[in-house]
N, C-alpha and C positions, 0 to 999 in steps of 0.2 A: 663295209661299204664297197661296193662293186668299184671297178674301173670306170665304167659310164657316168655311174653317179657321184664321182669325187668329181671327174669333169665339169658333168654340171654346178656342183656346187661348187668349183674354182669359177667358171663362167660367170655364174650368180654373183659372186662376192665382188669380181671385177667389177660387173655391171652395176650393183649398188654403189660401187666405189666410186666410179668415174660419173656416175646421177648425182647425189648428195654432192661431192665434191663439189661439179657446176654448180647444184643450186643456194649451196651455202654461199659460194660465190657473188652470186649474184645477188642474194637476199643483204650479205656485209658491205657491198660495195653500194646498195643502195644506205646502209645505216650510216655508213661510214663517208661515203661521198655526199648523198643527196641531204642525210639527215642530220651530219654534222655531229657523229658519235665517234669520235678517233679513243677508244680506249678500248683497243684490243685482245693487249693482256687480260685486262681483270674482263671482259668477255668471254674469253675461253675456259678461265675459271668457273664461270656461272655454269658454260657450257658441259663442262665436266662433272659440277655440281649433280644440273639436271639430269646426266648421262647416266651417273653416279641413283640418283632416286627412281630413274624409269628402273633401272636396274633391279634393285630392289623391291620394287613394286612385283616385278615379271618373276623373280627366285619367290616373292611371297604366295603368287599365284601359281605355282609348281611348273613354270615355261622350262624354267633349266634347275637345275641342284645343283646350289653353291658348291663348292672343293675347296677343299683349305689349304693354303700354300705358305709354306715355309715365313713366317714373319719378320726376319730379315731380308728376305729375299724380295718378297712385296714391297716393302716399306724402301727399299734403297732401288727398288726398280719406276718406283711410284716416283719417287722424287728425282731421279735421273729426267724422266720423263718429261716433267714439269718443268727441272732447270735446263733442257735443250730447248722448250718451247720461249720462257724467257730470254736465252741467249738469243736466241734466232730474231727476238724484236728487238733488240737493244744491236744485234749487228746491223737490221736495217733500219736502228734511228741511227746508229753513226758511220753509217758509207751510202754510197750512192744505190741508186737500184741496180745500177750494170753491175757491182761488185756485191750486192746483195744475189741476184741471181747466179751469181760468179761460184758462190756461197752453194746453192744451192745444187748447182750442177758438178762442185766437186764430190759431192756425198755418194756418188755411185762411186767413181776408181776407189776412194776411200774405204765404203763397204765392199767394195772387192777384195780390196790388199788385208781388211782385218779379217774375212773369212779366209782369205789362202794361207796367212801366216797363224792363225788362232784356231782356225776351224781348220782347219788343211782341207778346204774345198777347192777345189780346181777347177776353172773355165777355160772352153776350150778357144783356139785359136779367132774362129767365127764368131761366136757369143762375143769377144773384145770387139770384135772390130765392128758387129752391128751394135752395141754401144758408144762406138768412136761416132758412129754416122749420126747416132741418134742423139748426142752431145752435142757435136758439131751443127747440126739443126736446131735444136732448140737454141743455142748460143746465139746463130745469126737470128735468129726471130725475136730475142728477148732481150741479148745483150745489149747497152748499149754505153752508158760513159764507165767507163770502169777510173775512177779516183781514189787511191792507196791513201790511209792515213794509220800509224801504230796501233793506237789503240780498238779502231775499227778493224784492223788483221786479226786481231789477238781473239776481239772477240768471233769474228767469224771464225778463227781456228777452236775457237773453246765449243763453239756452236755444230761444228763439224763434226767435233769428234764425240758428245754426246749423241747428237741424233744418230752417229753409225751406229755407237755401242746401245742407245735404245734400241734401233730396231732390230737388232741383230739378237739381242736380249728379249725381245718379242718373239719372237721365232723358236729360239732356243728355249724357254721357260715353256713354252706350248708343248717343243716335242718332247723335251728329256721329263718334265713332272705329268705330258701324258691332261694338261687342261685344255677346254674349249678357249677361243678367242671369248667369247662372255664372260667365263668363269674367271679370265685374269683380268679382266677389263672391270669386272666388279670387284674385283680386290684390291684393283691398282690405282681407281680412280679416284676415289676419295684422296688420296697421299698427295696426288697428282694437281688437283683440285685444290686443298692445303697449302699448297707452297706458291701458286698462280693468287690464290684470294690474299694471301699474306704478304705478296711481293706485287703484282699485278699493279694497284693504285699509286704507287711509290714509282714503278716503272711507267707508265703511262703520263704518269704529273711529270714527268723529269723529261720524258719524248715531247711531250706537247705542251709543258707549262701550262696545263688544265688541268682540276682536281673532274673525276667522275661524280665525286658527293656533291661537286656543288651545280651539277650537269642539268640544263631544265627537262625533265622525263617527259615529254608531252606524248599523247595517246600514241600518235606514229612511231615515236622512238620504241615506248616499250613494247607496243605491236611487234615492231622486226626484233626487237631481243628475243621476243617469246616465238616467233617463229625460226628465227637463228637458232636458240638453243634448243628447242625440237629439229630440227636439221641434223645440230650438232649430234644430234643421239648416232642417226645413222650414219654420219662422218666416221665416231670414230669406233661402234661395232665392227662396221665395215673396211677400216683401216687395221683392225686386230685381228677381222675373220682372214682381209687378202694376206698380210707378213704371214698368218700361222698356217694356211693354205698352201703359201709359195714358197715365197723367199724373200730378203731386204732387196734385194737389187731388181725384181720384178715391180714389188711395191712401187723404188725410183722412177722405171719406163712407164710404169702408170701414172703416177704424180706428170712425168711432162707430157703424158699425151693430155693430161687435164690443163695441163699449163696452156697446149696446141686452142682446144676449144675453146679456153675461155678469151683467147684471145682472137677467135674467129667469132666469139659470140660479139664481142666486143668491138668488131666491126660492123656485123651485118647489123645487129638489133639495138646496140647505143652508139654506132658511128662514133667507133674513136679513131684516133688518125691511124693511119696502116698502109705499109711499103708495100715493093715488091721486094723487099727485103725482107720483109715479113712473112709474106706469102712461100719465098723461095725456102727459108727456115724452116716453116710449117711445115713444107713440102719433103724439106729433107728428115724432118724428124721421122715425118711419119713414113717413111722410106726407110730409116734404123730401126722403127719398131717393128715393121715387119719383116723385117732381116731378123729380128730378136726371137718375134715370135716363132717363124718359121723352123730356126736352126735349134731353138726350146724344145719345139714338138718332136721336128727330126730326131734331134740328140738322144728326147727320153723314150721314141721308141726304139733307139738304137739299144738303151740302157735296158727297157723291159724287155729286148727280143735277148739280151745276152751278150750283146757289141759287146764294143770296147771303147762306147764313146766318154767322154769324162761325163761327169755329173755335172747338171747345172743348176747353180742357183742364183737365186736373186730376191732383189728385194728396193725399196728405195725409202724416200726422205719425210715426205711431204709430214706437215705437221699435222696434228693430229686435227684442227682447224683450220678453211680454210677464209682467210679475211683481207689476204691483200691481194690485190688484184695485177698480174704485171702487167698489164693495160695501159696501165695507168702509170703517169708521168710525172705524178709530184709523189713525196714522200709521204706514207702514211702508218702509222704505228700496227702493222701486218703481224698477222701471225705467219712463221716459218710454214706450218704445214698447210699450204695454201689450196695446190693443187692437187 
C-alpha cells in the first residue's frame, strides 16, 4: 500500500470511529435513559454476539479470509478483553462519575509507561506535553465529584490495567502475526462475547437490583437493541481497524475527542445542563489534540525523511461499546468503552 493510501485508510478508520462511536451513543442513551433499559453489560455481549455473526456471514461471502491464530493466544486475549469491559461497569457502579472518568483518563499515562518500559517505545518531549493539555481539557469538562472508596480503587486499578494491556495486545497481535483488524476481531469475539453473556446478567442485577429476564421487551426497546447492536458492529471493526492502524495511545485522544462531541451534542440537541466550565474544557481538549496531532505528523515525517525524531505512538481506552453517556449526571450501568 502506498504512503497516500495507508493515509487515507488511517483517516477512514478515525472517521468511522469517531461516527459510530456518537451514534451508539446516542442510539444507548436513548435505551438506556428514555427507555429504561440499564443493562449494559449483558448488552455489549449481545453486541458482540452480532459482531461475532456479521462476521461470519462476510468470511462466508469471501469479504475477507479468515487466518488462524495461535489458540491460546486468541482465547486469553478474547477474554482479557471481555473482563476490562466488566471491570470498567462494575468500577462505575461503585464510584462516582468524577472518579469513573478519573478511571478513564488515567489509561493514556498508563498506556504510555507500559509501552516505554515493555515495548521500549519512546515519546518525545511535545507528544507528553500535548497529552498533558489534552488530559487537563477533558478533565475540567467531565470531571466532576471525585469520592474515593477501597474497593471502587481496586476495581478501577484492575480496570486500568486490563484495558492498557488489551489495547496494547491489539496492536501488537495485528503487527507481530501480520492479521487484519477483521481477521482478529473474528477470532476474538466470540471468547469476548462468552465471558460478558455468562457474567453480564449477574453484573447488571447486582448494579441495578434488576433481573434483564424479567425486563418487559416492548417493541421500542427491542427496536434500539437491534439497532445498538448493528451500530455495535461498526463500533468495534472500527475500534480494531484504528489500535491496528495507529497505536493505543492515538485510540485514547480519539476516545476523548468522542467524549468532547458528545458532550456538545448533549447540549445543543437534548439540552443538558453545561458550564463555561464545560465549554472552557472542551476548548482545552481540543487545543491538546491538535498539538497531538500536529507534533504526530511533524515527528513522522521527521522519522520517513531519516530525523532523528523518536517514534511515536499511541493508542487509547475507550471500550469497545459505547453506552454511557458522560452527560449525564446520575449513575448508569455504562459500558467503559463509551467514547
Amino acid at each position: 500500500m502506498t504512503a497516500g493510501g495507508f493515509q487515507l485508510g488511517v483517516i477512514g478508520s478515525l472517521t468511522l470511529s469517531v461516527a459510530s462511536s456518537v451514534a451508539i451513543v446516542i442510539c444507548n442513551k436513548a435505551l438506556i435513559s428514555t427507555l429504561g433499559f440499564p443493562f449494559a453489560t449483558t448488552l455489549t455481549s449481545w453486541h458482540l454476539m452480532v459482531t461475532f455473526c456479521t462476521l461470519h456471514v462476510a468470511q462466508r461471502m469471501h469479504f475477507f479470509e479468515p487466518k488462524a491464530i495461535d489458540g491460546h493466544t486468541v482465547i486469553l486475549f478474547g477474554l482479557l478483553n471481555g473482563t476490562s469491559i466488566g471491570l470498567l461497569n462494575l468500577s462505575l457502579g461503585f464510584n462516582s462519575i468524577g472518579f469513573y472518568q478519573m478511571t478513564k483518563l488515567a489509561i493514556i499515562p498508563f498506556t504510555v509507561m507500559l509501552e516505554t518500559i515493555f515495548l521500549k517505545k519512546r515519546f518525545s518531549e511535545t507528544i507528553k506535553f500535548s497529552l498533558l493539555v489534552l488530559l487537563l481539557g477533558v478533565g475540567i469538562a467531565s470531571v466532576t465529584d471525585l469520592k474515593l472508596n477501597l474497593l471502587g480503587s481496586i476495581l478501577s486499578a484492575l480496570a486500568i490495567a486490563t484495558t492498557c494491556v488489551g489495547q496494547i495486545l491489539t496492536n501488537t497481535i495485528q503487527r507481530k502475526l501480520k492479521v487484519s483488524s477483521t481477521q482478529l476481531l473474528y477470532q476474538s469475539a466470540p471468547y469476548q462475547a462468552a465471558i460478558l453473556f455468562a457474567t453480564g446478567p449477574f453484573v447488571d442485577q447486582f448494579l441495578t437490583n434488576r433481573s434483564v429476564f424479567a425486563h418487559k421487551y416492548t417493541f421500542p426497546v427491542v427496536a434500539f437493541i437491534i439497532l445498538s447492536c448493528l451500530i455495535a458492529v461498526s463500533v468495534n471493526f472500527s475500534t480494531f481497524l484504528v489500535i491496528g492502524t495507529t497505536s493505543p495511545v492515538t485510540y485514547q485522544v480519539l476516545g476523548h475527542l468522542k467524549t468532547c462531541l458528545v458532550l456538545s451534542f448533549g447540549y445543543t440537541l437534548l439540552h443538558d445542563p453545561f458550564t463555561m466550565r464545560n465549554v472552557l474544557g472542551i476548548l482545552v481538549a481540543i487545543f491538546g489534540m491538535a498539538l497531538y496531532s500536529y507534533f504526530s505528523v511533524r515527528e513522522g515525517k521527521k522519522k520517513g525523511a531519516g530525523g532523528d525524531a523518536l517514534p511515536v505512538t499511541d493508542k487509547e481506552t475507550e471500550p469497545l461499546v459505547a453506552t454511557k453517556d458522560v452527560s449525564d449526571t446520575k449513575k448508569t450501568n455504562g459500558v467503559a468503552h463509551d467514547q
